[in-house]
C-alpha positions in Angstrom: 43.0 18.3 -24.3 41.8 17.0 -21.1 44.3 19.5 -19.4 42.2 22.2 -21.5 39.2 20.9 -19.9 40.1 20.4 -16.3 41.3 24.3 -17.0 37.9 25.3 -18.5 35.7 23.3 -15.5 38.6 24.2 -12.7 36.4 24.9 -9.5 36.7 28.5 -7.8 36.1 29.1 -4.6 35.1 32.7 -4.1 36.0 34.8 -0.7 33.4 37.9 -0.2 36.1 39.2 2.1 38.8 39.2 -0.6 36.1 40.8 -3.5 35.3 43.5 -0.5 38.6 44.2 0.2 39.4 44.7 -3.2 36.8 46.9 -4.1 37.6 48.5 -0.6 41.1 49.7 -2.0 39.6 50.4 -5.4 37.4 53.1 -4.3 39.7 54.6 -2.1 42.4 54.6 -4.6 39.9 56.6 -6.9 38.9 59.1 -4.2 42.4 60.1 -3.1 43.8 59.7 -6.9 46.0 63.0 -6.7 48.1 61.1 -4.3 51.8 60.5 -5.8 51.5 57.1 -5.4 47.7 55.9 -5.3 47.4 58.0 -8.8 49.6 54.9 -10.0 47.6 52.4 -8.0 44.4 53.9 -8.9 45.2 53.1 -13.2 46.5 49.6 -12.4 42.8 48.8 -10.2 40.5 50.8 -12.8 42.3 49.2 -16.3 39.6 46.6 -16.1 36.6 48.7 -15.3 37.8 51.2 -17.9 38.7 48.2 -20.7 34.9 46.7 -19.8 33.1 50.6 -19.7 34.6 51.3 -22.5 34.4 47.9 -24.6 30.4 48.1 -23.4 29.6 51.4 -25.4 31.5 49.7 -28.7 29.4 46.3 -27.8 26.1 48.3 -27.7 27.0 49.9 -30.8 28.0 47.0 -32.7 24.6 45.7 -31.7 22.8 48.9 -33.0 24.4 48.9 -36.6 27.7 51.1 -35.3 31.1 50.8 -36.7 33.9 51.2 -33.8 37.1 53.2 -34.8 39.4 53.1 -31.5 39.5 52.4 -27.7 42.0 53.9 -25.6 42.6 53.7 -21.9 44.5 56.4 -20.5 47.6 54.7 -18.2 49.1 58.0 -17.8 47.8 59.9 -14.5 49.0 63.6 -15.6 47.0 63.3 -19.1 44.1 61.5 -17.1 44.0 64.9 -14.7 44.8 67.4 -17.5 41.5 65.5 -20.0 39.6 64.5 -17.2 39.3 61.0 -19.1 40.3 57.6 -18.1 39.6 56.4 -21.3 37.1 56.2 -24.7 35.8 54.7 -27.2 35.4 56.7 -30.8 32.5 55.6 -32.6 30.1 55.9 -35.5 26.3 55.3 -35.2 24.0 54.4 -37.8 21.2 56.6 -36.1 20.3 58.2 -33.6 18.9 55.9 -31.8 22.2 53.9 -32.5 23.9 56.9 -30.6 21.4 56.6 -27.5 22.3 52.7 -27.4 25.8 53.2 -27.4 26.0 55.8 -25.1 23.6 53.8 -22.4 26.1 50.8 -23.0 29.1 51.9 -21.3 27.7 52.0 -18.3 25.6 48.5 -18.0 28.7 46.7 -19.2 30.9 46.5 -15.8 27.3 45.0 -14.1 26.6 42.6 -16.4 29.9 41.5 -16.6 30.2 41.0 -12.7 27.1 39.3 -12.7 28.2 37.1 -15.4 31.5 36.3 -14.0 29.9 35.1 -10.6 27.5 33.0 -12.5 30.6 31.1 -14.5 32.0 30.5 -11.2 28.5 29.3 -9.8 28.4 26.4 -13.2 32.6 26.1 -12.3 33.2 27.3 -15.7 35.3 30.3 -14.0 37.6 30.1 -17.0 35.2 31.2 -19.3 34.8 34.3 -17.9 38.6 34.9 -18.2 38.8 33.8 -21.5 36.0 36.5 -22.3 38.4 38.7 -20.7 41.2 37.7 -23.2 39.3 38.1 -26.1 37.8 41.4 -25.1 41.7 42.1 -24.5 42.6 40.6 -28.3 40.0 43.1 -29.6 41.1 46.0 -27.8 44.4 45.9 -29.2 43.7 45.3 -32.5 41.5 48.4 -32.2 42.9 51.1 -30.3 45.9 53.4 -31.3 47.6 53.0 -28.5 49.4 49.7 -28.6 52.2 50.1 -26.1 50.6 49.2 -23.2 48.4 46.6 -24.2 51.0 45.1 -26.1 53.1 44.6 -22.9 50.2 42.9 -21.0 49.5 40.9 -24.0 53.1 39.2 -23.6 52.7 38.8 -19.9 49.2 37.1 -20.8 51.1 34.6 -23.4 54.0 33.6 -20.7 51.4 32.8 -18.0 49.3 30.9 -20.6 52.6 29.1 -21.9 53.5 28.3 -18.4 50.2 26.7 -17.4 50.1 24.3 -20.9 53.8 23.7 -20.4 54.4 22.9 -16.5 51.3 21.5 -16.6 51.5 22.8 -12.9 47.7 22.0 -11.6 47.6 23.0 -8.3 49.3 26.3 -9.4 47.4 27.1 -12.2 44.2 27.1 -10.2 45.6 29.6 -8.1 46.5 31.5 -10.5 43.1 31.6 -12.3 41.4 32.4 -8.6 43.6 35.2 -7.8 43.0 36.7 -11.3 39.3 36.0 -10.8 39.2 37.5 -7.6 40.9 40.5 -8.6 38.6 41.1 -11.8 35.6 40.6 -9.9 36.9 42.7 -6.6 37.6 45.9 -9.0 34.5 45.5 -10.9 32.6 45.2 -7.5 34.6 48.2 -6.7 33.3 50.2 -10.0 30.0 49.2 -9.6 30.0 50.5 -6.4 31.7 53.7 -7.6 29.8 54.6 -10.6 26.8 54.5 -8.3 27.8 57.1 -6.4 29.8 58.9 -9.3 26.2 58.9 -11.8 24.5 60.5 -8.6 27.8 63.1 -7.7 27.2 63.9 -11.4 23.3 64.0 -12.0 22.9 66.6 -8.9 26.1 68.6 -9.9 24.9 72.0 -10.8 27.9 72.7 -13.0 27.7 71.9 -16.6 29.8 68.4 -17.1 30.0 66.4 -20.2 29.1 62.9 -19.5 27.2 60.2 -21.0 24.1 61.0 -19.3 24.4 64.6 -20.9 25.0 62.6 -24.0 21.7 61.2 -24.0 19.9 64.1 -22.5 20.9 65.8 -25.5 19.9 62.5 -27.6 16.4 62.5 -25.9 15.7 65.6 -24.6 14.6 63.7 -21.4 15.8 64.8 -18.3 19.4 63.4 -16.8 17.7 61.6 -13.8 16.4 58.8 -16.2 18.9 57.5 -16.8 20.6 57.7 -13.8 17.9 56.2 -11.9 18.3 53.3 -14.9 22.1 52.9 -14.6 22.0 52.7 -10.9 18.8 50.4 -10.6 20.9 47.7 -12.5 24.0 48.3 -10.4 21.4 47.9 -7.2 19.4 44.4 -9.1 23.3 42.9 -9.9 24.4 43.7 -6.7 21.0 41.9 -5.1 21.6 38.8 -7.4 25.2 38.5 -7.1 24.7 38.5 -3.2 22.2 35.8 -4.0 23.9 33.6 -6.4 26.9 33.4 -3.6 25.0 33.0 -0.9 23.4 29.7 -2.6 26.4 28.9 -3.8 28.7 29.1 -0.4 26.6 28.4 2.4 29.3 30.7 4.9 28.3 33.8 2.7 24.8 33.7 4.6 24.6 35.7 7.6 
């Protein structure tokens, strides 16, 4: 038990250089996808942000009276360039305002869940927000119809879990849990950064694309920009507070 706690309240310090590196390679992984290589590298950096986008409109429909019937990322690059999909959730709404709930969802979740993780790590309960990470994880698989995948980083999960309790290895368990902290919050840094620029690439695109802020255009009748200016007002406000929130948190953040 107190090995559980000193894992739970184990102290992070986070590096801004690492987070913007990460995100760095994230969005340029994205943007030169077609690549034979980065197409690889771009599904291992985006699982998370896909997992979280994803898991955010089944949260917000849960919430609005929903039932969730699968989540699926897609891992494989050819399907993700033949569908044009890098994943989704298949749900049913209770309403229609239930639909316009769910769709608005998928996009808030990756900055919430950035702002939350650096907030954890501010209160050095760091482990928290990994654990979310693991439940959200649990969930997933029970849900989706793919199981392959998830299955295999579900067994990687439960030897690095049964390491840690085992070895009782303290010095190297804290690593671990910063460089899988540091890598969650570098890619969704990385999304949130993306998404920005992707909601804007597709609210100005004059070619009919099938989005979620279609979705609710159709939902609402109200024009796309609404939403877009919503969505990318709360990536702007987290990205403001998360600078913040470090910045009081590690003096050398300041500049």
């Amino acid at each position: 038990m107190q090995q559980f706690n000193a894992l739970l309240t184990s102290h992070i310090d986070l590096q801004l250089y690492i987070l913007i590196g990460i995100a760095i390679c994230y969005i340029l992984a994205h943007q030169y996808r077609t690549n034979s290589i980065l197409r690889y590298v771009d599904v291992c950096l985006n699982y998370i942000p896909v997992l979280t986008h994803e898991f955010g409109h089944i949260l917000f429909n849960k919430i609005s009276g929903g039932r969730a019937k699968d989540l699926v990322i897609v891992v494989s690059p050819t399907e993700r360039e033949q569908t044009l999909q890098q994943g989704y959730a298949v749900t049913s709404s209770a309403s229609r305002l239930s639909q316009i709930i769910t769709t608005l969802g998928g996009y808030i979740m990756p900055p919430l869940m950035l702002y939350i993780g650096v907030l954890t790590i501010k209160h050095d309960y760091a482990s928290l927000f990994v654990g979310a990470y693991i439940l959200i994880f649990i969930y997933f698989l029970f849900l989706t119809s793919r199981k392959v995948m998830p299955l295999i980083i579900l067994i990687i999960l439960a030897g690095l879990l049964y390491f840690i309790f085992q070895y009782h290895q303290d010095l190297l368990t804290s690593q671990l849990i910063s460089i899988v902290i540091h890598y969650i919050l570098g890619v969704l840094l990385g999304e949130v950064l993306q998404s920005s620029w992707t909601i804007m690439r597709l609210t100005f695109n004059s070619r009919i694309t099938e989005w979620d802020g279609s979705a609710l255009r159709d939902l609402t009748h109200l024009p796309v920009i609404c939403f877009s200016v919503l969505w990318i007002a709360i990536n702007l406000y987290t990205l403001y507070t998360v600078w913040n929130v470090l910045s009081i948190t590690q003096p050398y953040f300041q500049s």
